[in-house]
VOLUM-747982 format. One record per residue (C-alpha): x, y, z; residue in one letter. Coordinates in steps of 0.02 Angstrom, whole numbers, padded with zeros to 5 digits, always signed. Example, Ala and Ser with C-alpha at 12.3 -4.5 7.8 and 13.67 -1.06 7.14 Angstrom:
! residues 2
+00615-00225+00390a/+00684-00053+00357s/
***
This chain:
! residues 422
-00308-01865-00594x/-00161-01750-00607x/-00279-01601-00583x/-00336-01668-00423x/-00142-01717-00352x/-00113-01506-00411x/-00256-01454-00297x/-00192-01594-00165x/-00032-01533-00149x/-00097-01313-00170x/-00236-01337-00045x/-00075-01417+00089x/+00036-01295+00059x/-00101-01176+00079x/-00133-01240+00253x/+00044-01255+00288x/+00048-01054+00270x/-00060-01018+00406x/-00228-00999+00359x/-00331-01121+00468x/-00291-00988+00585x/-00438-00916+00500x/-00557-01040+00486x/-00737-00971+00524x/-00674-00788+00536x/-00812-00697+00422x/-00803-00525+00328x/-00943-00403+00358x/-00978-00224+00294x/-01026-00099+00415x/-01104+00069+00384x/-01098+00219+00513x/-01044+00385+00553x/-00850+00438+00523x/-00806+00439+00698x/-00903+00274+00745x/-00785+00188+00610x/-00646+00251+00665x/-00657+00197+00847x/-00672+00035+00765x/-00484+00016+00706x/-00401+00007+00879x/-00501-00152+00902x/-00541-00239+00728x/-00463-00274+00576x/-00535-00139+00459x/-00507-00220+00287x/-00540-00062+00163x/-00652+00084+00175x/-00780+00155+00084x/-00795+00338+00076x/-00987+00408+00111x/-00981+00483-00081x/-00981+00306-00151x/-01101+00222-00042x/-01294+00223-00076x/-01310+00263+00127x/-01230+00415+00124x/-01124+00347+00255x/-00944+00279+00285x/-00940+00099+00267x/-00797-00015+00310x/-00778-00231+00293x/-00735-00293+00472x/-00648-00493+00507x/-00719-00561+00650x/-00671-00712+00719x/-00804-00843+00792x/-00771-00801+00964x/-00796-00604+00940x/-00931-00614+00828x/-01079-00584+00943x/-01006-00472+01051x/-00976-00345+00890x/-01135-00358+00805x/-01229-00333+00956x/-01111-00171+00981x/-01159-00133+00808x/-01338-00148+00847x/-01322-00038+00985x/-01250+00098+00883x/-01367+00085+00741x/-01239+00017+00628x/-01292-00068+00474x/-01200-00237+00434x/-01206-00367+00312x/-01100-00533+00321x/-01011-00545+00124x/-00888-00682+00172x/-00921-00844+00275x/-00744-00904+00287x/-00590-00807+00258x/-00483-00968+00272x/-00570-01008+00100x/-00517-00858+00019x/-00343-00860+00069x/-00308-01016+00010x/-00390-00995-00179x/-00280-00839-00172x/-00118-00949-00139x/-00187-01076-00272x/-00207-00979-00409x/-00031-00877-00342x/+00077-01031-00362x/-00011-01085-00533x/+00028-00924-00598x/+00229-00929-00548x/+00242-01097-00633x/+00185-01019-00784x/+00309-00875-00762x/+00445-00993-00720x/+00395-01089-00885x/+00410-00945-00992x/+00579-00895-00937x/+00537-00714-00919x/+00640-00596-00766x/+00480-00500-00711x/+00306-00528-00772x/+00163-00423-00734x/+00042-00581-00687x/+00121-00641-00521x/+00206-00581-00366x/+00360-00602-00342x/+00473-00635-00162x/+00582-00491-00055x/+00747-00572-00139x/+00687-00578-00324x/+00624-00411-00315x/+00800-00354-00232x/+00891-00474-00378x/+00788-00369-00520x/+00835-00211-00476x/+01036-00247-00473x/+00993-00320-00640x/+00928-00180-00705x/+01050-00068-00644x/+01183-00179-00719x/+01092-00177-00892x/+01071+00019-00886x/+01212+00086-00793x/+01194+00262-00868x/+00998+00286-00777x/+00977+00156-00647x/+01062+00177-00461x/+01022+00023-00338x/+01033+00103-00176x/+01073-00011-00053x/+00994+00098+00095x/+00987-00030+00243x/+00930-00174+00339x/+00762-00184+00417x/+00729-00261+00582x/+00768-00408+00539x/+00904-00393+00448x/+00834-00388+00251x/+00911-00276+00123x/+00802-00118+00091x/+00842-00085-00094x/+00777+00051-00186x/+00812+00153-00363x/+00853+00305-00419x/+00833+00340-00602x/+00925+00496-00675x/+01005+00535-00833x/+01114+00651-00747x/+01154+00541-00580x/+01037+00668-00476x/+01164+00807-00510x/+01070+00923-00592x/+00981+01032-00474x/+00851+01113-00555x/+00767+00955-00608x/+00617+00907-00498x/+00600+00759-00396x/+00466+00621-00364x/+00458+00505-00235x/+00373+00326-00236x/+00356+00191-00103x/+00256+00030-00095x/+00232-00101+00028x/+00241-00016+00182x/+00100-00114+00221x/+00152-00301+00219x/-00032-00392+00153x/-00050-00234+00015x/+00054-00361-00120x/-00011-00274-00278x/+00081-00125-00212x/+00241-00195-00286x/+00219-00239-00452x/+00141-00062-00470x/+00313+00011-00396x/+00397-00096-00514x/+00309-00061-00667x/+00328+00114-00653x/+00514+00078-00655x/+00489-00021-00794x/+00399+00124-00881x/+00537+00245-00860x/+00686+00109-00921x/+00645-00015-01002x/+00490+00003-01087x/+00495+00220-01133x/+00345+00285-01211x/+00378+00455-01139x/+00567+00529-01138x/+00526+00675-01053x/+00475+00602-00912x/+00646+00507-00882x/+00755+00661-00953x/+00679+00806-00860x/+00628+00694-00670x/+00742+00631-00555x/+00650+00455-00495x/+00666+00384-00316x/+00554+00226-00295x/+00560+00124-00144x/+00482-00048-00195x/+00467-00163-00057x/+00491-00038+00132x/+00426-00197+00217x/+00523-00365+00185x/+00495-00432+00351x/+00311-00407+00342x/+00297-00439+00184x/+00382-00616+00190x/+00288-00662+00348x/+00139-00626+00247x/+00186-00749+00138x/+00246-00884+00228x/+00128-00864+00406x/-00010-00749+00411x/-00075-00668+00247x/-00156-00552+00341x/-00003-00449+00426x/+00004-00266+00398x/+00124-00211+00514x/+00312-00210+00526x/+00390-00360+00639x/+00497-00267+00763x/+00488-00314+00938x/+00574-00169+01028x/+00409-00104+01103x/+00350-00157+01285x/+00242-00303+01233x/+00319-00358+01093x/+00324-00530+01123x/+00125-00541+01118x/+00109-00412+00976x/+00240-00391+00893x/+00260-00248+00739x/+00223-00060+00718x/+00098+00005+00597x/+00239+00079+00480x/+00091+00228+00420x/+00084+00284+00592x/+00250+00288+00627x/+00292+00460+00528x/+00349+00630+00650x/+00177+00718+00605x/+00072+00724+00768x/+00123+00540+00819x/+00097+00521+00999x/-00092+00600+00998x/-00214+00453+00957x/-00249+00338+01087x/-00294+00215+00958x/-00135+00226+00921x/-00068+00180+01068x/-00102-00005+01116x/+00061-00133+01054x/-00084-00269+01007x/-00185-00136+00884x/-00177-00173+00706x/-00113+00032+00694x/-00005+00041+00841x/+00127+00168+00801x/+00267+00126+00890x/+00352+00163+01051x/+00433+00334+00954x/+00409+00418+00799x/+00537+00324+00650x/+00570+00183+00799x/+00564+00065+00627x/+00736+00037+00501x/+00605+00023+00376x/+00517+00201+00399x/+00673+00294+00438x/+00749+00219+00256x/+00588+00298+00185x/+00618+00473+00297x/+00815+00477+00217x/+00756+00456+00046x/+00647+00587+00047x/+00758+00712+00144x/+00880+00672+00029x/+00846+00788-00106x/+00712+00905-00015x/+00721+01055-00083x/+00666+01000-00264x/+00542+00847-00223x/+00394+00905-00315x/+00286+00753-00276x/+00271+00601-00163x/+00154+00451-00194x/+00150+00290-00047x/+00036+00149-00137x/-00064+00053-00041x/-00203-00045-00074x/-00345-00031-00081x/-00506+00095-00110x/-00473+00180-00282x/-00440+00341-00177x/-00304+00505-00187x/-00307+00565-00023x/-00198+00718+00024x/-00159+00795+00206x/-00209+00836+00336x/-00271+00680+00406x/-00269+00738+00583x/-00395+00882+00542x/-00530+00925+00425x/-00418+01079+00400x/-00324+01084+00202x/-00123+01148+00177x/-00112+01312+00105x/-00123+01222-00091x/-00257+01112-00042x/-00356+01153-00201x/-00191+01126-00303x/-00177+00955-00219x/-00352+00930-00247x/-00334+00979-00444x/-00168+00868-00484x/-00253+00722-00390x/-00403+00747-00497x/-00303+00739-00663x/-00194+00582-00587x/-00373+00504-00556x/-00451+00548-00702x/-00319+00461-00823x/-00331+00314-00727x/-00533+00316-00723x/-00507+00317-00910x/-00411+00155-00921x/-00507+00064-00782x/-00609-00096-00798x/-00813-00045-00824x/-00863-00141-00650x/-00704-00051-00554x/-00738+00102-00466x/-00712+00286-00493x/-00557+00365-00397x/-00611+00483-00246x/-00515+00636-00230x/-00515+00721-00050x/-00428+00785+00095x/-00390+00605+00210x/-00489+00675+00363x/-00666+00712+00251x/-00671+00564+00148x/-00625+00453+00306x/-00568+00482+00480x/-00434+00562+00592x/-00267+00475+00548x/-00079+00519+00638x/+00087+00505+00590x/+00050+00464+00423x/+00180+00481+00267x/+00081+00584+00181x/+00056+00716+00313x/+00237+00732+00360x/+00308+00728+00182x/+00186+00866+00165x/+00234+00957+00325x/+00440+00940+00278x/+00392+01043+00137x/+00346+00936-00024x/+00207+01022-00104x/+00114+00883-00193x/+00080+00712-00073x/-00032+00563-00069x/-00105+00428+00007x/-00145+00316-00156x/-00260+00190-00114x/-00251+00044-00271x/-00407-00048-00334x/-00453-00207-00249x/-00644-00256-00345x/-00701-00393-00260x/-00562-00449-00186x/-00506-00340-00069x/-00320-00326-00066x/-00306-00499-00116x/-00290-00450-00285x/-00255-00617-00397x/-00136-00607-00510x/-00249-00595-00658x/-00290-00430-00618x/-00095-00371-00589x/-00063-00333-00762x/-00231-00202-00779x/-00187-00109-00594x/+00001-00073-00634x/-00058-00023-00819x/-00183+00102-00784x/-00102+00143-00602x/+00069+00209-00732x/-00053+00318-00821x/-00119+00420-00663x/+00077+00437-00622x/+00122+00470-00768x/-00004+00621-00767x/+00054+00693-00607x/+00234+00691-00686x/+00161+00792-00825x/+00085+00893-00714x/+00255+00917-00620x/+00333+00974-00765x/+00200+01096-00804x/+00219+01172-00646x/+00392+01158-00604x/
***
């Protein structure tokens, strides 16, 4: 009986979040050519993509949401196009809500055991905030809390910086981490968090705390982020509404929102498109908090990492051309050893890491963070696309603890490599 009142009382507050708004919506894969993929994302949520490498069709493949009353009017644009499709989800509104069920069962086991961060759970914008002035408190001597701004609506951007010389010494290299810039990407996070973790609490490797100045930018999008909590757990975008047609669609794709060719894709373009970039480059608080951390300390950032999830994928510039920087094969050779340590830690069923310039292994992107932090100057950046398995990036939090584990090891590798190099 008291089994049944828990799953009375999750499956309500489920509803209570905003997923009915999803009832009947179905999930579909879709196989075609690069470009016919692409023109998909200025009119469908594009859930994760599938490079052609991994898929037995040779072909890019990406899993679509369509809603009951778009349904036909896609596949039969799918026909048209000779676009394979197969429907691998009959009801989104299901998922969501077994994914809040077994979120909340999982924080009241955290809460029980009394514990300040667990790797099993996900936590909210002000806990996460809360941790890192603890931490900071606790070690003093490595740990900075930058308070670095508000977003748009007027939540505290934290972030760290972890130095055992307070970022003074000069010659020591750099490496830059964000997370969450895209607000339904949750395991994101806890993978920003853990590296944190790894370098002060938890040291296995000195050397990577005493010779690397750390800057890691947990959570870039509380306002997303909470609203994907609390109203749609599908929201990407930021929630600004300083655009013309903001009050329909409000929000700005905050990985098209970076200086680097913004303005040039039409997909781009349209307020009410899942990847709309904004009304200027950096219009968002939140991306412009990520552009001063990285300017910051320039001149000896040695690498730059944005997690999102997912696809198992390093992707390095340029996105807006098949074309490679002038150390493409050196960003193709550090990704590779980043992939490799993580491929080594990985579940059996989870797939291998793809390493490749963003524009081959998928499509034409602009104003991305990865091709501007490479175009400012920093030698090593990428796109790093976490696992999902089957679930997409609804990870559940039984799967948290084995993404930020092996996730550490690939960045932990690319801070060797950093040394190595440096």
């Amino acid at each position: 009986m008291t089994r049944l009142v828990i799953c009375v009382l999750l499956c309500a507050s489920a509803v209570l979040g905003g997923h009915e708004k999803y009832e009947g919506h179905q999930l579909y894969r879709v196989s075609g050519a690069n470009a016919d993929i692409a023109a998909l994302e200025a009119h469908l949520d594009l859930l994760s993509m599938t490079p052609a490498a991994r898929t037995t069709s040779g072909k890019l493949e990406a899993v679509v949401r369509l809603s009951p009353e778009e349904k036909a009017q896609w596949l039969s644009l799918f026909d048209s196009k000779s676009m394979t499709y197969t429907k691998i989800a009959d009801n989104l509104a299901d998922i969501l809500r077994e994914e809040e069920a077994s979120i909340q069962m999982s924080r009241a086991t955290v809460k029980r055991s009394g514990k300040s961060m667990s790797w099993d759970t996900y936590y909210r914008h002000d806990e996460i905030n809360d941790y890192l002035d603890e931490l900071a408190a606790t070690y003093p001597e490595l740990v900075t809390v930058i308070n670095a701004g508000l977003s748009y609506e007027g939540r505290q951007i934290k972030y760290v910086r972890i130095s055992t010389t307070r970022f003074e010494n000069l010659r020591k290299p750099v490496i830059v981490i964000d997370a969450m810039v895209h607000a339904r990407e949750w395991v994101t996070t806890p993978v920003a968090m853990y590296i944190i973790n790894q370098l002060v609490v938890d040291i296995v490797d000195r050397s990577l705390t005493e010779y690397i100045d750390w800057i890691i930018i947990p959570l870039a999008n509380p306002d997303g982020y909470e609203y994907s909590i609390d109203e749609d757990r599908m929201w990407r975008k930021t929630r600004s509404k300083n655009h013309e047609g903001a009050d329909e669609c409000p929000g700005v794709d905050g990985n098209r929102n970076f200086d680097h060719y913004w303005g040039t894709s039409p997909s781009s373009a349209d307020p009410c498109s899942i990847i709309y970039e904004g009304p200027s480059a950096f219009s968002e608080p939140e991306i412009r908090i990520i552009r001063s951390a990285v300017l910051s300390n320039l001149e000896r950032t040695a690498l730059y990492i944005s997690l999102h999830s997912y696809g198992n994928m390093f992707l390095y510039a340029w996105g807006n051309n098949a074309t490679l920087p002038a150390n493409g094969l050196i960003l193709h050779l550090a990704g590779i050893r980043m992939a490799t340590a993580i491929d080594e830690l990985a579940l059996d069923k989870a797939d291998r890491y793809v390493v490749g310039n963003a524009a081959q292994v998928l499509y034409f992107t602009t104003g991305t963070s990865r091709d501007w932090t490479r175009a400012v100057g920093i030698p090593l950046t990428y796109t790093l696309e976490l696992p999902g398995y089957e679930y997409n990036f609804l990870v559940p939090p039984s799967y948290v603890k084995q993404i930020v584990t092996e996730t550490w090891a690939g960045i932990a590798e690319g801070a060797k490599y950093v040394l190595s190099t440096w």
